[in-house]
C-alpha positions as CSV (number, residue, x, y, z in Angstrom):
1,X,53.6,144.1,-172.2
2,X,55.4,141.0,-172.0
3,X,56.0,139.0,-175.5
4,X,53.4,136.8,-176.6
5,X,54.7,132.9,-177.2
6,X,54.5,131.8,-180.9
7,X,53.2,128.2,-180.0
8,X,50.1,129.9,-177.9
9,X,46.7,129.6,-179.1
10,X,45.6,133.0,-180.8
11,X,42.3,134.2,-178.5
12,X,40.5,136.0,-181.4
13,X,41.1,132.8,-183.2
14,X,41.1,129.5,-181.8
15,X,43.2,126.5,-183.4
16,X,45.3,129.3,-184.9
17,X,48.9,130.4,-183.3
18,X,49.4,133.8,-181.3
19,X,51.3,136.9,-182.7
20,X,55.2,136.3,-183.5
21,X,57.5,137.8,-181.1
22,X,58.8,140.8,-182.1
23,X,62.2,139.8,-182.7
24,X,61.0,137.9,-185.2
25,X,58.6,140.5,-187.0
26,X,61.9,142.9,-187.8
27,X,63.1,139.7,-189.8
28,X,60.7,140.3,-192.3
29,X,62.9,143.4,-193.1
30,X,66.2,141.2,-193.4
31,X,66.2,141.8,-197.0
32,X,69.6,139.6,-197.8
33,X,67.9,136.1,-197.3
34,X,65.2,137.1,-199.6
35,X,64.3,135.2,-203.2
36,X,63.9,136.4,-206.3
37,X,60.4,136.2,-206.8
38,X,60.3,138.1,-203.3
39,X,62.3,140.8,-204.8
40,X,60.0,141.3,-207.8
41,X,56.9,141.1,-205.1
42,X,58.8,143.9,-203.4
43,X,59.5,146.4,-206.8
44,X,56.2,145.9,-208.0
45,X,54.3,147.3,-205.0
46,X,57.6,150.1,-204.7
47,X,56.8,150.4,-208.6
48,X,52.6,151.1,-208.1
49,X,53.0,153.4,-205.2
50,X,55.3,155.1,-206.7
51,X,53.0,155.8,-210.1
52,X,50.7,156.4,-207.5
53,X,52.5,159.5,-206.2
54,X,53.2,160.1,-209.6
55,X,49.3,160.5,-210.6
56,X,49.0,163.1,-207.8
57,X,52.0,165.1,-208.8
58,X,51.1,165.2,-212.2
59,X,47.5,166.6,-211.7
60,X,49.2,169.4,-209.5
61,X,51.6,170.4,-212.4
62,X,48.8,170.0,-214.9
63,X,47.0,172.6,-212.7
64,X,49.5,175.1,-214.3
65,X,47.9,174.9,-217.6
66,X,44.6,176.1,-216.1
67,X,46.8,179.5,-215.5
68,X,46.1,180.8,-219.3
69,X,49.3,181.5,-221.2
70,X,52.0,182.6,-219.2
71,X,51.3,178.8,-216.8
72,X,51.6,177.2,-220.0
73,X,54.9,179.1,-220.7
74,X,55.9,178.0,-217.0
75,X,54.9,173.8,-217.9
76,X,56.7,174.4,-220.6
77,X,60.2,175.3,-219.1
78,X,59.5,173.2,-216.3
79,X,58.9,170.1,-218.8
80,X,62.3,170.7,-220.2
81,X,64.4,171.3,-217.1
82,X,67.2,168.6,-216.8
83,X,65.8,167.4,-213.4
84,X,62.2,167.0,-214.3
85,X,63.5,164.7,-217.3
86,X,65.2,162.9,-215.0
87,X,62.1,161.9,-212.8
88,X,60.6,161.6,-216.5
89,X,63.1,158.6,-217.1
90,X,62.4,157.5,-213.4
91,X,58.7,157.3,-214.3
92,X,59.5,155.5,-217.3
93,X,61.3,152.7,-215.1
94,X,58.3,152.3,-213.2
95,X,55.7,152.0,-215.7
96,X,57.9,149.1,-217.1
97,X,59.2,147.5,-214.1
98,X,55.5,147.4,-212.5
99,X,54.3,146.0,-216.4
100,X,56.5,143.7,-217.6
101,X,56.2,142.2,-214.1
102,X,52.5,142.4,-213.9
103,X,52.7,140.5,-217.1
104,X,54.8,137.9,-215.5
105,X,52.7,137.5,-212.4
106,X,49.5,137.6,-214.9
107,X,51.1,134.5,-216.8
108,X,52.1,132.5,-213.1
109,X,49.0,133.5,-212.1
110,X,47.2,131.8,-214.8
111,X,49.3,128.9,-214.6
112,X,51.6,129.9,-217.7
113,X,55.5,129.4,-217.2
114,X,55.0,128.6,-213.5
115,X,58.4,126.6,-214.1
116,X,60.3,129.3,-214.9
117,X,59.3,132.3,-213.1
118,X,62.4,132.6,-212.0
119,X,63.6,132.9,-215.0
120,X,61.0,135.0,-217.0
121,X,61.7,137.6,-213.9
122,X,65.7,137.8,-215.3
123,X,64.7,138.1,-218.9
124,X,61.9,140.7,-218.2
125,X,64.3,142.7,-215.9
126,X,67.0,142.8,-218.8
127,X,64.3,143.6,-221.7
128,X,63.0,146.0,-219.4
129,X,66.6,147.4,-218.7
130,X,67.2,147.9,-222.3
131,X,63.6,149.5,-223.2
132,X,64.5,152.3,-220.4
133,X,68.1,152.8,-221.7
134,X,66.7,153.5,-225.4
135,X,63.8,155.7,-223.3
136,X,66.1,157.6,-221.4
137,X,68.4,158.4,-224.6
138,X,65.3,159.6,-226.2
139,X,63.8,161.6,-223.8
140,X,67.2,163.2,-223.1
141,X,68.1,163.8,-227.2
142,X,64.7,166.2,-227.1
């Protein structure tokens, strides 16, 4: 199939450009030339998919507890091996990565601090940086 010229006229939609070449399509994942705000767009939807997955995964090791006692005893030393507080602490990060920047792109979005999203992306990232070190030392001190 040869490649389809940017400056042609789309068929399914007339007055509109044609498909970008392909070349062009891979530069979306040129990730070095990206902004800031682009980055946050980026870790938010990483962040909800990954809660997503998260949701399902939970509800499968929840499905222990429906096992009487002895599943119970197994949720129990599976809660406190070292790895699954680990992905505990990685869960933590995206429940306040995905917030904190949900709450910034609630505020843009609303037209609050549009000037300094930028900025309110920095200072979120470095709150949120310092509320998973202080979760992370407590759910490892248990």
């Amino acid at each position: 199939m040869p490649p389809v010229d940017s400056t042609s006229e789309s068929k399914a939609y007339p007055g509109q450009s044609g498909r970008l070449p392909r070349r062009q399509v891979w530069r979306w994942f040129a990730f070095a030339k990206r902004s800031l705000g682009t980055w946050g767009f980026v870790l938010n939807r990483v962040a909800g998919l990954g809660l997503v997955v998260y949701l399902m995964l939970h509800l499968v090791v929840l499905s222990l507890l429906t096992r009487g006692p002895d599943g119970y005893n197994a949720f129990v030393a599976l809660a406190h091996n070292p790895i699954f507080l680990l992905l505990d602490v990685v869960l933590i990060a995206g429940i306040i990565g995905h917030g904190l920047n949900g709450l910034r792109v609630a505020l843009i979005g609303s037209g609050i601090l549009v000037r300094w999203q930028h900025q309110m992306l920095i200072v979120l990232g470095v709150l949120g940086v310092v509320l998973l070190a202080i979760a992370a030392f407590l759910v490892f001190r248990i």
